[in-house]
ZADO-663270 format. One record per residue: y, z, x of N, C-alpha, C in turn; residue in three letters; chain. Coordinates in steps of 0.1 Angstrom, whole numbers. Example, Ala and Ser with C-alpha at 12.3 -4.5 7.8 and 13.67 -1.06 7.14 Angstrom:
@n.y = -57 n.z = 78 n.x = 132 ca.y = -45 ca.z = 78 ca.x = 123 c.y = -33 c.z = 78 c.x = 132 code = ALA unit = A
@n.y = -22 n.z = 71 n.x = 128 ca.y = -11 ca.z = 71 ca.x = 137 c.y = 0 c.z = 79 c.x = 129 code = SER unit = A
***
This chain:
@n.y = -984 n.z = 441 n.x = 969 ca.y = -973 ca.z = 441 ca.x = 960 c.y = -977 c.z = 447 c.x = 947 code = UNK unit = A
@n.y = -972 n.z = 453 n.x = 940 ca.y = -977 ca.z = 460 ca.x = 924 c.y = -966 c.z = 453 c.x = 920 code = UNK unit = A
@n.y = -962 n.z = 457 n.x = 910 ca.y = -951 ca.z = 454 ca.x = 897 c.y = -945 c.z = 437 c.x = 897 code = UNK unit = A
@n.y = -944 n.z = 429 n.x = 891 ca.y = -937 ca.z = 417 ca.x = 889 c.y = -936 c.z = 412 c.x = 877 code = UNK unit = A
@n.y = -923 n.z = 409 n.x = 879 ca.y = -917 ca.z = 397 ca.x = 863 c.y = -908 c.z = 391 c.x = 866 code = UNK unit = A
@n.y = -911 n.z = 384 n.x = 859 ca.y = -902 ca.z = 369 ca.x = 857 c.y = -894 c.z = 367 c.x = 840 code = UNK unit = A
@n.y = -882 n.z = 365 n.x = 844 ca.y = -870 ca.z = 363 ca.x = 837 c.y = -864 c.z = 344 c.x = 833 code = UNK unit = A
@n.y = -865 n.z = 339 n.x = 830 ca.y = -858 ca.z = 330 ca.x = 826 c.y = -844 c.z = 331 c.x = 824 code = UNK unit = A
@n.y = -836 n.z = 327 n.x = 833 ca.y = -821 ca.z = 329 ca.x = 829 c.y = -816 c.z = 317 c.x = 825 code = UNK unit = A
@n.y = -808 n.z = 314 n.x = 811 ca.y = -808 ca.z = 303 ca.x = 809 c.y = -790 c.z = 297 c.x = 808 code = UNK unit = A
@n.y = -784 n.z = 311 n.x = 813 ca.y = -771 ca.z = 311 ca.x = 819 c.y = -762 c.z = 319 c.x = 830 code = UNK unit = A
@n.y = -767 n.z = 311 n.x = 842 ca.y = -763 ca.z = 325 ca.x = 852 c.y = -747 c.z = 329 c.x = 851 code = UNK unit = A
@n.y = -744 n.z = 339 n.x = 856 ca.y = -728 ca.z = 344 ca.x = 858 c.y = -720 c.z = 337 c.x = 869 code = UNK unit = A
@n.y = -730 n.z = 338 n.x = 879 ca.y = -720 ca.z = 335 ca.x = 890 c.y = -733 c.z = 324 c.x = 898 code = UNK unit = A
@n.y = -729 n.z = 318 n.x = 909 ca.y = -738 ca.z = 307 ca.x = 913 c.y = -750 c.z = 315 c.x = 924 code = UNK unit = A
@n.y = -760 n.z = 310 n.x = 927 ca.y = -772 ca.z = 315 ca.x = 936 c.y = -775 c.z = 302 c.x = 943 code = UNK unit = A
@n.y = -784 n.z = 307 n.x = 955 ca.y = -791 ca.z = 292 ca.x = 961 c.y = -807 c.z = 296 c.x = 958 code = UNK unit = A
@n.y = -814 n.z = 285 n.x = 954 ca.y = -827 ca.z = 288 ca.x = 959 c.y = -839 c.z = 292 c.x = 966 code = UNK unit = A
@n.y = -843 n.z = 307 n.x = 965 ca.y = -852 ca.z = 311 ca.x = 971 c.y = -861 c.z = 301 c.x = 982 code = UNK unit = A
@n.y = -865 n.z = 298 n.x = 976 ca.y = -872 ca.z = 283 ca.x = 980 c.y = -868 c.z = 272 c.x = 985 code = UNK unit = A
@n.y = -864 n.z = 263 n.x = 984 ca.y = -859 ca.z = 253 ca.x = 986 c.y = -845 c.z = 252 c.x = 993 code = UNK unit = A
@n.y = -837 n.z = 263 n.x = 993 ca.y = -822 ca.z = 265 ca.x = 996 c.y = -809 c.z = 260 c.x = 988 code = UNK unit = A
@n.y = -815 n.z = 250 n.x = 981 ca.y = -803 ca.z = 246 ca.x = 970 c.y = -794 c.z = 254 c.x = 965 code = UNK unit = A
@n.y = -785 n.z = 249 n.x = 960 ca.y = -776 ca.z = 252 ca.x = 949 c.y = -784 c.z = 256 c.x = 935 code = UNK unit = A
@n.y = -784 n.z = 264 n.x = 926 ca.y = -789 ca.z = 265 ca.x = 914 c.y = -782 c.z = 265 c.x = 905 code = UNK unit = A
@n.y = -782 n.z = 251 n.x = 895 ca.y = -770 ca.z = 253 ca.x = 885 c.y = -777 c.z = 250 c.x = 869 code = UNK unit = A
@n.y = -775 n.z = 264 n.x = 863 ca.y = -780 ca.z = 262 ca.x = 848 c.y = -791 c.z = 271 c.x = 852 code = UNK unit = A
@n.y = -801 n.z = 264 n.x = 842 ca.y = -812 ca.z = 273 ca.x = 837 c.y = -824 c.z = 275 c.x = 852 code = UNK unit = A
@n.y = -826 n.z = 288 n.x = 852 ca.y = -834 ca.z = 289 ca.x = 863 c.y = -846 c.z = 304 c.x = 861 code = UNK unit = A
@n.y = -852 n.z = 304 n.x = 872 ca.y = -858 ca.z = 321 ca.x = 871 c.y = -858 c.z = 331 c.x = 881 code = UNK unit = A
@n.y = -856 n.z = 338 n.x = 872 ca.y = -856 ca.z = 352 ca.x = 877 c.y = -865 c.z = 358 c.x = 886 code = UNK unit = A
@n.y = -871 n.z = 362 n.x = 897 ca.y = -882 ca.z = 372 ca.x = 901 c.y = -880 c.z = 386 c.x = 903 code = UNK unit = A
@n.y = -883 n.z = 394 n.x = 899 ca.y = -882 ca.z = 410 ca.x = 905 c.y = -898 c.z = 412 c.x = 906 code = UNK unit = A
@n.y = -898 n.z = 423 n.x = 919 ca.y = -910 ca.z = 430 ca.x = 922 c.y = -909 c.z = 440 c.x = 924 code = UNK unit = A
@n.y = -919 n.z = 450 n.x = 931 ca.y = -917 ca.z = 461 ca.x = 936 c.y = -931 c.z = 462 c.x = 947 code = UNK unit = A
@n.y = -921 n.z = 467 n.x = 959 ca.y = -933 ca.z = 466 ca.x = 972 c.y = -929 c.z = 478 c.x = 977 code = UNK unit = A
@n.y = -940 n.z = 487 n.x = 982 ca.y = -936 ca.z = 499 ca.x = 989 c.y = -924 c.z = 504 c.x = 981 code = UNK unit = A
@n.y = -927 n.z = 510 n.x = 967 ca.y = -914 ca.z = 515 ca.x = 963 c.y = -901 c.z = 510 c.x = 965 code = UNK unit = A
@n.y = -899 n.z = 501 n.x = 971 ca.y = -888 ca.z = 495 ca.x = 965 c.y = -887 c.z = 481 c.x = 957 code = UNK unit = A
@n.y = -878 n.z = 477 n.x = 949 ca.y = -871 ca.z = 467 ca.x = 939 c.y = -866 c.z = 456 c.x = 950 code = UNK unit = A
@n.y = -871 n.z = 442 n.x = 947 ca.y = -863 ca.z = 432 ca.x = 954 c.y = -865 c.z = 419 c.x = 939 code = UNK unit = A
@n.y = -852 n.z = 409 n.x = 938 ca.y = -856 ca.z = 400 ca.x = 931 c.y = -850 c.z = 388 c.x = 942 code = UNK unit = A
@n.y = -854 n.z = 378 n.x = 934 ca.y = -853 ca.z = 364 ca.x = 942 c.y = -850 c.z = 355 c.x = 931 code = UNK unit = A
@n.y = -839 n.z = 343 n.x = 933 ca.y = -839 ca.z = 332 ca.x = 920 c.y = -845 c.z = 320 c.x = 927 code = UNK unit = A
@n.y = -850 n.z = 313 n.x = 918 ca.y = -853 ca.z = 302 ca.x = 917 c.y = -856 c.z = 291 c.x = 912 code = UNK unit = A
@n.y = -857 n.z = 277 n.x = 915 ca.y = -855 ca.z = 263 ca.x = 900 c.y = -866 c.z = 268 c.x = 896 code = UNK unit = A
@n.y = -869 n.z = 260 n.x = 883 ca.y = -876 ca.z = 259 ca.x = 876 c.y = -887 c.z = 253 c.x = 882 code = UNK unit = A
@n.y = -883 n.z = 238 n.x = 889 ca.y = -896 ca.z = 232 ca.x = 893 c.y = -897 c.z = 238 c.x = 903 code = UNK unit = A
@n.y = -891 n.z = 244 n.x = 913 ca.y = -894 ca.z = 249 ca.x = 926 c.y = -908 c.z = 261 c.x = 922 code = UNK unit = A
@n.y = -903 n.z = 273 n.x = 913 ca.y = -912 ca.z = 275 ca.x = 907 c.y = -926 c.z = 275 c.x = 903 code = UNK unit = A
@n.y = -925 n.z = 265 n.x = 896 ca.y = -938 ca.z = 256 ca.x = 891 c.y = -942 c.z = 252 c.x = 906 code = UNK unit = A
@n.y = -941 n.z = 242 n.x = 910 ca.y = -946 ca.z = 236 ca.x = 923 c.y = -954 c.z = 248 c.x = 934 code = UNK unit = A
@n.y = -943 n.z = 259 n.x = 933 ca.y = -953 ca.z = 272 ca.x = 942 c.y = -965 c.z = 278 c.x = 936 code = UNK unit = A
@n.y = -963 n.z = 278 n.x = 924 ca.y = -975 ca.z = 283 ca.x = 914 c.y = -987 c.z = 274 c.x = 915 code = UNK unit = A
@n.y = -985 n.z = 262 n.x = 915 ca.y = -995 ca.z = 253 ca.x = 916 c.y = -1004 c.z = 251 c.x = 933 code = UNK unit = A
@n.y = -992 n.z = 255 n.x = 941 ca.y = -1001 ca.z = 262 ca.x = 956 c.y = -1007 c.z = 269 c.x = 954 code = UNK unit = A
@n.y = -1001 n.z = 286 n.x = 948 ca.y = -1007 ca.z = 295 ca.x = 951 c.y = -1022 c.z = 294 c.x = 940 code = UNK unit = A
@n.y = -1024 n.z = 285 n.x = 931 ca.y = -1036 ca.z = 281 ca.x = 928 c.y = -1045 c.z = 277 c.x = 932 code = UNK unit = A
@n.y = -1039 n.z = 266 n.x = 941 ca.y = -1048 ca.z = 258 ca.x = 948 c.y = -1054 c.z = 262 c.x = 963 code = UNK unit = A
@n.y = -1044 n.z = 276 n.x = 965 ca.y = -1047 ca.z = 283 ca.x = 979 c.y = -1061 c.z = 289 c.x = 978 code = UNK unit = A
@n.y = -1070 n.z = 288 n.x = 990 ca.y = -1081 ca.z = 295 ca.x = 997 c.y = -1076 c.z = 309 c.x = 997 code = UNK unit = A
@n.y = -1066 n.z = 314 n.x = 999 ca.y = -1069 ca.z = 327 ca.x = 1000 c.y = -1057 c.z = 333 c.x = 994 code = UNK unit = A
@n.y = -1054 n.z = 326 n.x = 982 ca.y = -1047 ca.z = 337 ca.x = 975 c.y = -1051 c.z = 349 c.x = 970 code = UNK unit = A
@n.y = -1065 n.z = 355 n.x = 974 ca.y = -1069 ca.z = 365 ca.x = 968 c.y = -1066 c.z = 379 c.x = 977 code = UNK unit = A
@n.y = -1057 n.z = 371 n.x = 986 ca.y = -1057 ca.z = 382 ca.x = 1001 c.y = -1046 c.z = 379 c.x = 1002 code = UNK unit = A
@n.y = -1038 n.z = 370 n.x = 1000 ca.y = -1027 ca.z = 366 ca.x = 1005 c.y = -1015 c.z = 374 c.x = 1009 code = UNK unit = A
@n.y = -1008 n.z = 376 n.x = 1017 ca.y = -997 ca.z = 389 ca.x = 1020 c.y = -986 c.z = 383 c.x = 1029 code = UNK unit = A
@n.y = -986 n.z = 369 n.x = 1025 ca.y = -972 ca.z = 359 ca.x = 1031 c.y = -963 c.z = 356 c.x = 1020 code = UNK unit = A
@n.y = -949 n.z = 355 n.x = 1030 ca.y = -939 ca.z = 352 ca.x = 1021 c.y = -939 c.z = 338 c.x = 1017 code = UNK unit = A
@n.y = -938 n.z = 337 n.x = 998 ca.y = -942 ca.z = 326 ca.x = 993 c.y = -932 c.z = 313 c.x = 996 code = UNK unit = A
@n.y = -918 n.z = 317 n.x = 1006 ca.y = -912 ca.z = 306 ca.x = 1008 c.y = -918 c.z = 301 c.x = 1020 code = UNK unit = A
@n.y = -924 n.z = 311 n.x = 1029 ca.y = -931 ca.z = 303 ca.x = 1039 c.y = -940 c.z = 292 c.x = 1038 code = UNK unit = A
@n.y = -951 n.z = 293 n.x = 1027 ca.y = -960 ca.z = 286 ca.x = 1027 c.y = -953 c.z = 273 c.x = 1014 code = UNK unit = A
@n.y = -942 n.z = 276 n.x = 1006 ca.y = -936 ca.z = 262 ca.x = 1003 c.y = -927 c.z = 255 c.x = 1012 code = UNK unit = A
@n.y = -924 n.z = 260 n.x = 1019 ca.y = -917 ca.z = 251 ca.x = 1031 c.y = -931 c.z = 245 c.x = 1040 code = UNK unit = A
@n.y = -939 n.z = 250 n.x = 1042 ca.y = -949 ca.z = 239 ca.x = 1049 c.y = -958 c.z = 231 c.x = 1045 code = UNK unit = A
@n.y = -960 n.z = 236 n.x = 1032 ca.y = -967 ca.z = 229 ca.x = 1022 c.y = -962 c.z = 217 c.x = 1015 code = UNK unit = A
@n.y = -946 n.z = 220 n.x = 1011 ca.y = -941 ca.z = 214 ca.x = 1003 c.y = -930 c.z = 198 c.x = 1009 code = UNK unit = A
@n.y = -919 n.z = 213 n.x = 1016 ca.y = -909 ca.z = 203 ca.x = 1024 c.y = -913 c.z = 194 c.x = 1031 code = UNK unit = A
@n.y = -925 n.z = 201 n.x = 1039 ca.y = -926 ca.z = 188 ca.x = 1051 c.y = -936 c.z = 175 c.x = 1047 code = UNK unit = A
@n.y = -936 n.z = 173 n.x = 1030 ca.y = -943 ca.z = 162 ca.x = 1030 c.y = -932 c.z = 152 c.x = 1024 code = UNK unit = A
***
């Protein structure tokens, strides 16, 4: 992956569901944009949803290699506990 940022949106326009988690997202949330193989993709997400993946991808063995999609590994990490 090269390029990423994160946005804080702290009024969306129209409604999203979460990247992660699948929810509804209402109010303040964030933003993802990246860029992989030349192209642009973003993704929204809660705030704690968020946080909570960040604190995996910390605690991961091999985030230094990692090349999975970060909803996969919060849905097995996260949901099924």
């Amino acid at each position: 992956m090269g390029f990423r940022s994160e946005t804080i949106v702290n009024a969306p326009k129209k409604q999203y569901r979460c990247y992660l988690c699948g929810e509804q997202i209402e109010g303040k949330h964030i933003k993802v944009f990246y860029v992989d193989g030349g192209k642009g993709y973003s993704f929204r997400v809660h705030k704690w949803c968020h946080e909570k993946s960040m604190e995996m991808c910390g605690a991961c063995y091999d985030r230094d290699s990692c090349t999975f999609d970060i909803s996969e590994c919060f849905h097995e990490n996260w949901r099924s506990k």
